[in-house]
C-alpha positions as CSV (number, residue, x, y, z in Angstrom):
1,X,0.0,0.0,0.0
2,X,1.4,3.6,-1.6
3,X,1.4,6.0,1.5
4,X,-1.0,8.1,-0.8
5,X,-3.3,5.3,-0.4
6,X,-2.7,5.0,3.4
7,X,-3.3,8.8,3.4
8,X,-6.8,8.5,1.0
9,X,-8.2,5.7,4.1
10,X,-7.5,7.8,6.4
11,X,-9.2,11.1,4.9
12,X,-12.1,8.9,3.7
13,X,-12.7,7.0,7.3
14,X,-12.8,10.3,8.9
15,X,-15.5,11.9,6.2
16,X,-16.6,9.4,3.7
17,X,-18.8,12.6,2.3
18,X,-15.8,14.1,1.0
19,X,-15.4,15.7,-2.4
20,X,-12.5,14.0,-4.5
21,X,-11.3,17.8,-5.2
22,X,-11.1,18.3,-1.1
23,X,-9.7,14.9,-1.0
24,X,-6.9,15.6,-4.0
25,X,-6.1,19.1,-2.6
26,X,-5.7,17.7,0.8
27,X,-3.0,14.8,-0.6
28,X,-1.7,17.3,-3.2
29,X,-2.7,15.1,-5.8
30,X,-4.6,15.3,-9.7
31,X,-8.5,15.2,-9.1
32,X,-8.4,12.1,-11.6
33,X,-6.0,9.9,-9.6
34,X,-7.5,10.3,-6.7
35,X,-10.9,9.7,-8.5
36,X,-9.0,6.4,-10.2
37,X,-7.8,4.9,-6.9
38,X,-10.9,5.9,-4.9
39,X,-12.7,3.4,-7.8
40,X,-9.6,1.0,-7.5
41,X,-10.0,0.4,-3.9
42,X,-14.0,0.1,-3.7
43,X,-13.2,-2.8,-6.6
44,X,-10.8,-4.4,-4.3
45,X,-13.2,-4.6,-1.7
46,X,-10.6,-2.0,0.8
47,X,-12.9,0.4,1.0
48,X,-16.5,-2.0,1.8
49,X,-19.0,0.7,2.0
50,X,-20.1,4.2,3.1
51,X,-22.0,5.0,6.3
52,X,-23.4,7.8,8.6
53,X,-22.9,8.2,12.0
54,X,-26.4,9.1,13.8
55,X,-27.0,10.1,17.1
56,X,-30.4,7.7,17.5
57,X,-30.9,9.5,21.1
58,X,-31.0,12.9,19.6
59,X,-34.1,11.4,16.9
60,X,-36.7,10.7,19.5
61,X,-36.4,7.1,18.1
62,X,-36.2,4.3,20.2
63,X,-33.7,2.4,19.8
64,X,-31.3,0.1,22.1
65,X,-27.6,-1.2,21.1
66,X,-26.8,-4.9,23.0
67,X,-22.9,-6.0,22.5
68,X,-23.0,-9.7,23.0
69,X,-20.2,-12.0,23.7
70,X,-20.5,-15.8,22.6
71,X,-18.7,-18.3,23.3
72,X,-18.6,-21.5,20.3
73,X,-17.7,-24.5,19.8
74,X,-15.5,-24.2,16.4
75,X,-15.8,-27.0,14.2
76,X,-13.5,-29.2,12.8
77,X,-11.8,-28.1,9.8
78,X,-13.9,-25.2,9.3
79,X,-12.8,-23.2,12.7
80,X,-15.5,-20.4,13.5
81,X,-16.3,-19.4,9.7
82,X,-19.2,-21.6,9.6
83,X,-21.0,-20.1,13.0
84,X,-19.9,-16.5,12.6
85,X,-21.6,-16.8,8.9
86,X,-24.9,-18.4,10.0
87,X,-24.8,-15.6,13.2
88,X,-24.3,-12.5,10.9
89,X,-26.7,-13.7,8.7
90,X,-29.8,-13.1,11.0
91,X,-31.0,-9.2,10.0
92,X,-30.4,-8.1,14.0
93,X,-26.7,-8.2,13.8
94,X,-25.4,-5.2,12.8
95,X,-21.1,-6.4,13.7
96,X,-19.8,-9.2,14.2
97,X,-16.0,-10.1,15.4
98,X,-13.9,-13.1,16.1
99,X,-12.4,-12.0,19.5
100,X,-9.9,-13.2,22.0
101,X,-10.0,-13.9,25.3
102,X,-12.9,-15.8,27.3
103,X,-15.6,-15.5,24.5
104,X,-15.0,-16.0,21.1
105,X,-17.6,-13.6,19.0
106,X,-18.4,-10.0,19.8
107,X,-21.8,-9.1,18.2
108,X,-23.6,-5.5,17.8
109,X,-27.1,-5.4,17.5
110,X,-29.4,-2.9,17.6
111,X,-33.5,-3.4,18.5
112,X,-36.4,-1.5,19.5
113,X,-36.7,-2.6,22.9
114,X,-34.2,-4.8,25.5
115,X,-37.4,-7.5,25.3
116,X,-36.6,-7.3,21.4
117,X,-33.2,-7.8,21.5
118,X,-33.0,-10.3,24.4
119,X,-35.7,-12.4,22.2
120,X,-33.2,-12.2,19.5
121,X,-30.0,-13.7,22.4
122,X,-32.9,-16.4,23.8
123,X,-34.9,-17.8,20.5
124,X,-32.7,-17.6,18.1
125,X,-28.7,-17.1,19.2
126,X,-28.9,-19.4,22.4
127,X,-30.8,-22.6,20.5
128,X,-27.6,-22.3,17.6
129,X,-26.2,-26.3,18.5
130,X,-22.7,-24.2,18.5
131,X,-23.2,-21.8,20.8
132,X,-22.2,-22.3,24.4
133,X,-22.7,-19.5,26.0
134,X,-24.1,-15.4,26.1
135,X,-23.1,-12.6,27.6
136,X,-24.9,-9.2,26.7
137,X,-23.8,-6.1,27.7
138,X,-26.8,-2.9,26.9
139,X,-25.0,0.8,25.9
140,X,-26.2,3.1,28.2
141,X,-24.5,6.3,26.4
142,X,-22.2,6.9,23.9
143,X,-19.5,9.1,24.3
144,X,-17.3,8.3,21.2
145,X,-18.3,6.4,18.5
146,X,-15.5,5.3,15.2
147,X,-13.4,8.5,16.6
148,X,-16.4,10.7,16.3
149,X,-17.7,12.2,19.6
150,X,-21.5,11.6,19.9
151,X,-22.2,13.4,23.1
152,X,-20.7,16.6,25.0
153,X,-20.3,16.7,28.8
154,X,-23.4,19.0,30.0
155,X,-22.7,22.1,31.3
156,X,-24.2,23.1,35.0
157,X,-26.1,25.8,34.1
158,X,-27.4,26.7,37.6
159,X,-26.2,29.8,39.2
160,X,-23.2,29.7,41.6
161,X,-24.2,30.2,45.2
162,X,-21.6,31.8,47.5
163,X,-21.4,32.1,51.3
């Protein structure tokens, strides 16, 4: 990988709504080339998609984020491929990642309601014959999210008493 290239990721994971003439004048670079390997690395599969960060709390949309740790039993001569394709499949999970450490998936889903989303963990994730065990964890608030921060510390705005 050209450091251009390194340098175009970078620019493009930060603001995937930028122009290709911000993005060239920022590498010092020809509009076309830029426009070239943007095209290049979409067909290599690099860059897998553009998406927009939202700030569901600020929407008045419901809306709860579970991150769920499983723990599988891989299986043989396949590894955890097979159950970490079935698990993504299901339309609820958002992410998922082969982890280390004392589980072995890390999934991201998002539902309406923790009874949504725990129906999700009890009828269909806990009955896969691989999976061993669940642990879900329910995001409270979001500070940071992908290096963008989604919510400000609140400022007191009560008048300071004084003795």
């Amino acid at each position: 990988m050209t450091k251009m290239e390194k340098q175009l990721l970078q620019i493009m994971e930060n603001n995937s709504r930028i122009s290709v003439k911000e993005a060239a004048a920022l590498l010092g670079e020809k509009e076309i080339d830029v426009a070239n390997k943007l095209k290049e690395l979409e067909e290599k599969n690099v860059i897998c998609g553009y998406n927009t960060m939202i700030d569901w709390d600020k929407t008045g949309i419901d809306m709860v984020t579970a991150l769920i740790e499983v723990r599988v039993t891989p299986q043989r001569s396949k590894g955890f491929d097979d159950i970490a394709e079935r698990i993504y499949k299901y339309p609820e999970v958002n992410t998922a990642y082969l982890i280390s450490g004392g589980f072995d998936l890390m999934l991201i889903l998002e539902g309406k309601s923790l009874k949504q989303v725990s129906e999700f963990v009890t009828n269909k994730l806990a009955v896969e014959e691989e999976v061993l065990s669940t642990k879900t964890h329910f995001i409270l608030k979001r500070y940071k999210d992908h290096g963008t921060v989604m919510a400000g510390r609140e400022h007191d705005k009560r008048e300071k008493v004084t003795a």
